[in-house]
C-alpha positions as CSV (number, residue, x, y, z in Angstrom):
1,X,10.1,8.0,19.1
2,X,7.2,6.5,16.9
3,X,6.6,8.1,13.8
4,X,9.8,9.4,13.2
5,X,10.6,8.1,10.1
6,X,7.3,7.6,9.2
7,X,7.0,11.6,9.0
8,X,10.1,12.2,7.5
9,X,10.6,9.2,4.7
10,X,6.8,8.1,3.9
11,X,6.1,11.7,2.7
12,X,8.6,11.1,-0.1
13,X,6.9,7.7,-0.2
14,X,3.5,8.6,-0.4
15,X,3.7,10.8,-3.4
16,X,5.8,8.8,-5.2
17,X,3.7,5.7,-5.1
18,X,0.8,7.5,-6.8
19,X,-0.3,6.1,-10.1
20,X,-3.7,7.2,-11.5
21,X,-6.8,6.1,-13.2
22,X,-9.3,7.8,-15.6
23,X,-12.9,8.2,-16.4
24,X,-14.4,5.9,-19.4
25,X,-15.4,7.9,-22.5
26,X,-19.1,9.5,-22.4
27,X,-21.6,6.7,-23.7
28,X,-22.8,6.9,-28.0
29,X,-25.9,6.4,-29.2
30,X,-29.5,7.1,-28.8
31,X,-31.8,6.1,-26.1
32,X,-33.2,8.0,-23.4
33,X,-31.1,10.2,-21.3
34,X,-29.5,8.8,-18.1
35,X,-30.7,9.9,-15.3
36,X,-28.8,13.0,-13.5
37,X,-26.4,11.6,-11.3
38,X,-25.6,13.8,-7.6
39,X,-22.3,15.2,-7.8
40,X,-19.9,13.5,-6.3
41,X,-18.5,14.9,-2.4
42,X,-15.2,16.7,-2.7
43,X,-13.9,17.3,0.7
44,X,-11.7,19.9,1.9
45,X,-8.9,17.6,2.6
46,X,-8.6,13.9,0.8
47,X,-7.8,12.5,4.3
48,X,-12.2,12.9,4.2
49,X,-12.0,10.2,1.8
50,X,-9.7,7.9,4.3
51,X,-11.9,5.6,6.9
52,X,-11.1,6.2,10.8
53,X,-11.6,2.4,11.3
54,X,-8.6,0.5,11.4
55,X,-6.3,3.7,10.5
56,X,-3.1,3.0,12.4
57,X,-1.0,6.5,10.4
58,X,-2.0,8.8,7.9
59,X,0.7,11.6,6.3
60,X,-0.9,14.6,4.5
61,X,1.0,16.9,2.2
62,X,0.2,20.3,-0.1
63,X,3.2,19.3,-3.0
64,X,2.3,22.4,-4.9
65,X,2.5,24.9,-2.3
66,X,5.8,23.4,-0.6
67,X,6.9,23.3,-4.5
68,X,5.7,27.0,-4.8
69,X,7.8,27.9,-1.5
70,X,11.2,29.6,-2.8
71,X,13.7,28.5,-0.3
72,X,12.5,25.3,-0.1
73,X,13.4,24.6,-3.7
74,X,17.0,23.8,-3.5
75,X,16.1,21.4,-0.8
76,X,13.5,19.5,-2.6
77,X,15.9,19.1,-5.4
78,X,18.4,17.7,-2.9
79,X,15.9,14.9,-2.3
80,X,14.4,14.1,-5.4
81,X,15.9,16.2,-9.1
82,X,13.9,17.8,-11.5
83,X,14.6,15.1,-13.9
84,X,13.7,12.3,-11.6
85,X,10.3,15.0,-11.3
86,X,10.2,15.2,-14.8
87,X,10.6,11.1,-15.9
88,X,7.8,10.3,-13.3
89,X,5.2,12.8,-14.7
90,X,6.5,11.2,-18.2
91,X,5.8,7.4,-17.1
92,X,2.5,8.5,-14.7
93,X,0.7,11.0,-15.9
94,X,0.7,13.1,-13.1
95,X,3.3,16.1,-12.4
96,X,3.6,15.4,-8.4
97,X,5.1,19.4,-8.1
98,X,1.2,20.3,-9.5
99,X,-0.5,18.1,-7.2
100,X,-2.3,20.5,-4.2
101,X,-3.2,17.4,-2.2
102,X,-1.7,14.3,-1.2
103,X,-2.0,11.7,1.7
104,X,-0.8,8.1,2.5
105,X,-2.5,6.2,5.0
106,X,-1.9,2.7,7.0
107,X,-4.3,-0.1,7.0
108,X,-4.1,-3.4,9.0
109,X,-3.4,-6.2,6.9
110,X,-6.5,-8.2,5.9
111,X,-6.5,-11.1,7.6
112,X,-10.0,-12.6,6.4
113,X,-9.9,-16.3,5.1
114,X,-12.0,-15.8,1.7
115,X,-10.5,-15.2,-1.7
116,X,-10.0,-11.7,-2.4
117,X,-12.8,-10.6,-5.0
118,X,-13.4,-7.3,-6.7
119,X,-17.3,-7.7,-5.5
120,X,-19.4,-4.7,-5.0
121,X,-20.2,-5.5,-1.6
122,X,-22.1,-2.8,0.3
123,X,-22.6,-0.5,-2.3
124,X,-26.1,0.8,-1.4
125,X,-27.2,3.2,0.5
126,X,-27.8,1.7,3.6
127,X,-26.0,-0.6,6.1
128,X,-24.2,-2.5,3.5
129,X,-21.8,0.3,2.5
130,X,-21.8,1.4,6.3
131,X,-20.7,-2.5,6.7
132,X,-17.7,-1.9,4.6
133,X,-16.5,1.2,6.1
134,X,-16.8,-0.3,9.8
135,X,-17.1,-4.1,10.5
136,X,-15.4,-4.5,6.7
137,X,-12.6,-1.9,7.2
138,X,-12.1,-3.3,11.3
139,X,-11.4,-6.8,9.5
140,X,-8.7,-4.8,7.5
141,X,-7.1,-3.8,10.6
142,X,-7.4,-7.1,12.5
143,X,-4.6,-8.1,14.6
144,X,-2.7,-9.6,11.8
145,X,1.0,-10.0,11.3
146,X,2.0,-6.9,12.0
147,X,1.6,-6.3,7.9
148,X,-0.2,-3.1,6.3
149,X,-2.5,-2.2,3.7
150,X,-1.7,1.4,2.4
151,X,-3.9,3.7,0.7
152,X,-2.6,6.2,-1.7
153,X,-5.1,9.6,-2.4
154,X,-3.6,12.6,-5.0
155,X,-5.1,15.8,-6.5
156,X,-3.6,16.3,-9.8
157,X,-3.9,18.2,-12.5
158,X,-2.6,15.5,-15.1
159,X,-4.8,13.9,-18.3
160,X,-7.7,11.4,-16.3
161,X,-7.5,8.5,-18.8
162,X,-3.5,8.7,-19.8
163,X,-3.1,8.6,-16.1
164,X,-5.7,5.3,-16.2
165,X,-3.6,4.0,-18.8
166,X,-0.3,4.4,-17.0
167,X,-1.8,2.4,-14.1
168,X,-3.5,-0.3,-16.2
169,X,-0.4,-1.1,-18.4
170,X,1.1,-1.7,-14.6
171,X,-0.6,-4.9,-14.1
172,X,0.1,-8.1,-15.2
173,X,-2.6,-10.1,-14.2
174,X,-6.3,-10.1,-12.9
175,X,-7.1,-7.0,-14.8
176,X,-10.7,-5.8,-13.9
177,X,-12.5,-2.6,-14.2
178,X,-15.4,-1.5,-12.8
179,X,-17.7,1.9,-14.0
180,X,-20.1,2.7,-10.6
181,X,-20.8,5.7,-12.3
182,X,-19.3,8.0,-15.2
183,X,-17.3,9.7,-13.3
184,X,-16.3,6.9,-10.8
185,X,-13.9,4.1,-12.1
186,X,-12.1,1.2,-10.2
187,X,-9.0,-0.5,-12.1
188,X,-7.8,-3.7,-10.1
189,X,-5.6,-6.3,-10.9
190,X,-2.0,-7.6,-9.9
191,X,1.3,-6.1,-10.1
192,X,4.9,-8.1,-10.1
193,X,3.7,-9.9,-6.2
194,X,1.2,-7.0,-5.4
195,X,-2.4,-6.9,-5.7
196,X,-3.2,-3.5,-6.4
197,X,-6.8,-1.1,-7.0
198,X,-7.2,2.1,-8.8
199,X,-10.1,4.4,-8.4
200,X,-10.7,7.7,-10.2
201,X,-13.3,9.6,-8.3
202,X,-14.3,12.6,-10.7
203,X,-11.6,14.3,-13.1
204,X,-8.8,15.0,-10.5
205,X,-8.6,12.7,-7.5
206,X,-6.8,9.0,-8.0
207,X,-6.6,6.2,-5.0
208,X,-4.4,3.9,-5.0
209,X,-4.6,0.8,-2.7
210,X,-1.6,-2.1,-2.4
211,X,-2.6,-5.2,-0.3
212,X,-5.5,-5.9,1.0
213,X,-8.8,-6.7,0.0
214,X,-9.4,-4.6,-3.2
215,X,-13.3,-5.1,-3.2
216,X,-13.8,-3.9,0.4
217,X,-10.9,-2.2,1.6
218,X,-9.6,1.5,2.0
219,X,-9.9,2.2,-1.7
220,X,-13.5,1.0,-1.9
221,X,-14.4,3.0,1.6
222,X,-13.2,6.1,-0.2
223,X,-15.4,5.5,-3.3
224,X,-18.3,5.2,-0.9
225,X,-17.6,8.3,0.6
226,X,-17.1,10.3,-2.2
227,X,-20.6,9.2,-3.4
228,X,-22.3,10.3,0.1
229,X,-23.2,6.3,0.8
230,X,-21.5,6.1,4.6
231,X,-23.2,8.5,7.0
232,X,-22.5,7.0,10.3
233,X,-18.6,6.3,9.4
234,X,-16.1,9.2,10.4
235,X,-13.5,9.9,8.4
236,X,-10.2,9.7,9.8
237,X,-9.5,13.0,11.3
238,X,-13.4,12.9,12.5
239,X,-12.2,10.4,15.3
240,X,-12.5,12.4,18.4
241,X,-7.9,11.9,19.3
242,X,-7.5,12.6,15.5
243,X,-10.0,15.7,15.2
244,X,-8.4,17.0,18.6
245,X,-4.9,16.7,17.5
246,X,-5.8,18.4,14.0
247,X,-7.1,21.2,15.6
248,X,-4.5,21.4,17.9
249,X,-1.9,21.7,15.2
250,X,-3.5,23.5,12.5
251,X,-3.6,23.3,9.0
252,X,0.4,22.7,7.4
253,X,1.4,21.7,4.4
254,X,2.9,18.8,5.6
255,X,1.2,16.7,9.0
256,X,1.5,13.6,10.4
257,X,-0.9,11.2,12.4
258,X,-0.7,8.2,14.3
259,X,-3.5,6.0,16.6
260,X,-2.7,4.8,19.7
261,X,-3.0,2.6,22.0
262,X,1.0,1.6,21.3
263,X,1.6,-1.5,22.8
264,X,4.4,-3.5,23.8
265,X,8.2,-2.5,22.8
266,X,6.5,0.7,21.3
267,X,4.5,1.6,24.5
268,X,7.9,2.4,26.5
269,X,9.0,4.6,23.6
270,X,9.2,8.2,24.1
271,X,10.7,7.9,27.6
272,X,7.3,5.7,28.7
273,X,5.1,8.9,27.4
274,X,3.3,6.8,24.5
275,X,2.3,3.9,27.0
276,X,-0.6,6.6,27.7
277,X,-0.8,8.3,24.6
278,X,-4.2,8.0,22.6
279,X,-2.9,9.8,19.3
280,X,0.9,11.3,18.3
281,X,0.4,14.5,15.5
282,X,2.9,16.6,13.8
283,X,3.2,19.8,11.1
284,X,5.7,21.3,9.2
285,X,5.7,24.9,7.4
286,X,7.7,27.3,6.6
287,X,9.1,29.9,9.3
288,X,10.0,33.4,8.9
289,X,13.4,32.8,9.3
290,X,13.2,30.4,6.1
291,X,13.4,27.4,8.1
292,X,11.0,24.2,8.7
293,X,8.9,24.9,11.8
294,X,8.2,21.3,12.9
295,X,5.6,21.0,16.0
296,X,4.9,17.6,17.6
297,X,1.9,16.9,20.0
298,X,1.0,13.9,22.1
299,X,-3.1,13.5,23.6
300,X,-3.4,11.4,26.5
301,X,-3.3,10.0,29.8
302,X,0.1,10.4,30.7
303,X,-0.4,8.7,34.2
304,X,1.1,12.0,35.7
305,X,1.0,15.3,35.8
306,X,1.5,17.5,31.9
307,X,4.6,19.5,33.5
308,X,6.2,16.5,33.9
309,X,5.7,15.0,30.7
310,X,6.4,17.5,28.9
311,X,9.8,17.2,30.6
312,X,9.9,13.4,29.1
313,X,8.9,14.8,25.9
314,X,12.3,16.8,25.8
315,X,14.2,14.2,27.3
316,X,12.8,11.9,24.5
317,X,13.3,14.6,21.4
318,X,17.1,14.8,22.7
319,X,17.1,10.7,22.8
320,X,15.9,10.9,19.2
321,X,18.2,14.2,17.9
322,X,21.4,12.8,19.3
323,X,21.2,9.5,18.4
324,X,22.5,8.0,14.9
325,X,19.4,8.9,12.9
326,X,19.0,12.1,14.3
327,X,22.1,13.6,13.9
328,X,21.7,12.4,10.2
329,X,19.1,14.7,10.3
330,X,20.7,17.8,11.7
331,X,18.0,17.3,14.6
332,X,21.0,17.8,16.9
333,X,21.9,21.3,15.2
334,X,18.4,22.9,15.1
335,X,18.2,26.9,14.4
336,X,16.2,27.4,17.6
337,X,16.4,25.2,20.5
338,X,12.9,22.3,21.3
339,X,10.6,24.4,22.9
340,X,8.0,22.1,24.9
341,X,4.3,22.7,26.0
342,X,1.7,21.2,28.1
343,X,-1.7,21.4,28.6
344,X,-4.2,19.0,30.1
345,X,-4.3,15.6,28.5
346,X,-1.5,17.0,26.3
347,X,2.0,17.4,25.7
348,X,3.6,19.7,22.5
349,X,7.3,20.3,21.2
350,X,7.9,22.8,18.5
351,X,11.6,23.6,16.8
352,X,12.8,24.6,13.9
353,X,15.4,23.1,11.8
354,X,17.3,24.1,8.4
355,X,16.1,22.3,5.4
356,X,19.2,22.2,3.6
357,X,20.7,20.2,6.3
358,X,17.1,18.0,6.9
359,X,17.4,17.4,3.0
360,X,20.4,16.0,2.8
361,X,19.8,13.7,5.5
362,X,17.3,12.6,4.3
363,X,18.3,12.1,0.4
364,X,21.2,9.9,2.4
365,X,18.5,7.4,4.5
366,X,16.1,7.2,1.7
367,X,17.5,8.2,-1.6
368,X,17.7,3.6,-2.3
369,X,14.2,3.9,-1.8
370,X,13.2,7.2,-3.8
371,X,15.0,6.0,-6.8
372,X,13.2,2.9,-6.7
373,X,9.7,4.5,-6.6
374,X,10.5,7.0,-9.2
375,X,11.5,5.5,-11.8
């Protein structure tokens, strides 16, 4: 089922690929004062700061209060150890256990024909930054080669300019960094094959962009936002399927989203279900019986009636649980049985499985790749 992995490996993925920036040092000298500069827009959650446009996934976590979360300790240290923790805050800056916010989120590859450029296209107030958030970021998500841009957002609590350091000693070429305002820095530049941007927005909140266009894609549509320049561009869980599906699942400390319309192979996944599904959400927390609580929905037009989707849904969960991956997972020894749900327009599974057994499942499929970003 679509998004499987995605919600179980990229959350390891998305906090590890965080590396930070900083602000520059307050301005010497005399002169008159600069003028007082609006503060810039925290929202609630960073996925505020992520465009709808384009969006194909986005993962959200709350590291510090999963981190905080007693039983969960052992199995976080089955997946990633304390000194793999402690080398990454070392080499970063940033202490990912401290971190209250996290998200990762899927661009379409840039498939526009001009050079990339750093160029501070759109930055006013008006249609031009709107123009980079919707025409600019659609161009990100063309139909290109099935490629991605991703978009890395953290709150952290580390040092702002040894974090911006970190990052800049990163690249090896193409170096370029751009003040838009004190408290609002862009890094870009090339590292190994990868282009890469940095932006600091205020003292606590780094994005991180790989591929793409670093002048006009995801990271520069979440400077704009923080600085209250796109007001006709929803964020991406202000798109109608998102919003509904957040709401549906409530807040977590871990969720996952994904945009329909899935095409192709990927549209008879899920037992046919996802050839009418708009949006796919899940949410872990904690349960009472110290367990993971895992609920999945589906929004839609299913092409028949909810009951029987829901049925599919099942069917399609067992598909998944039983199957090679799954039973990696322990998804095929849950502590309470898939429960499913249906409403109008939507279908909803919820289980709970042991996260002792989920961890060391997962340490097996992704520990190559873990090791590799934490170092």
């Amino acid at each position: 089922m679509i998004g499987r992995r995605a919600f179980f490996g990229v959350c390891a993925a998305a906090l590890g690929a965080l590396a930070g920036g900083g602000s520059p040092p307050p301005a010497r000298g005399g002169g008159a004062a600069a003028p007082k500069l609006p503060p810039l827009k925290r929202p609630e959650s960073l996925s505020g700061l992520c465009a709808a446009a384009g969006l194909r996934w986005l993962v959200e976590v709350r590291p510090r209060e999963i981190a905080s979360t007693a039983f969960l300790i052992p199995a976080i240290g089955k997946v990633v150890s304390e000194a793999r923790f402690d080398a990454f805050t070392r080499v970063t800056g940033i202490d990912l256990r401290q971190a209250t916010q996290a998200v990762a989120a899927a661009y379409g590859t840039d498939t526009g024909t001009g050079a990339d450029t750093d160029a501070d296209t759109g930055t006013g107030t008006g249609t031009g930054a709107e123009t980079v958030a919707g025409a600019g970021a659609e161009t990100v998500a063309g139909a290109g080669a099935g490629g991605e841009t991703m978009l890395y957002l953290v709150r952290h609590a580390g040092d702002a300019q040894r974090v911006e350091r970190a990052f800049a000693d990163r690249l090896t070429a193409e170096q370029k960094r751009v003040a838009d305002r004190p408290d609002l820095v862009r890094i870009t530049g090339v590292a190994g094959n990868s282009k890469e941007g940095l932006a600091m927005i205020g003292a606590d909140t780094v994005a991180l962009q790989r591929g793409g266009s670093r002048g006009r894609g995801p990271m520069r549509v979440a400077t704009l936002y923080a600085e209250g320049k796109l007001k006709r561009s929803p964020s991406a869980l202000a798109e109608p399927t998102l919003r509904a599906l957040s709401e549906r699942l409530g807040p977590a400390p871990v969720r996952a989203f994904a945009r329909g319309p899935f095409e192709g192979e990927l549209a008879r996944g899920a037992r046919g279900l996802l050839e009418g599904t708009t949006g796919i959400g899940a949410a872990a927390r904690p349960s009472a019986r110290e367990g993971i609580a895992l609920a999945v929905a589906l929004v839609g037009d299913f092409g028949k009636s909810s009951e029987e989707a829901s049925r599919a849904l099942l069917d399609a969960w067992n598909d998944v649980a039983y199957g090679t991956f799954g039973k990696l997972l322990a998804l095929d020894r849950p502590v309470t049985e898939p429960l499913v749900t249906h409403a109008p327009g939507a279908v909803a599974l919820a289980v709970e499985l042991d996260p002792n057994k989920l961890a060391e499942g997962l340490y097996a499929a992704t520990s190559a790749r873990i090791e590799a970003i934490m170092r």
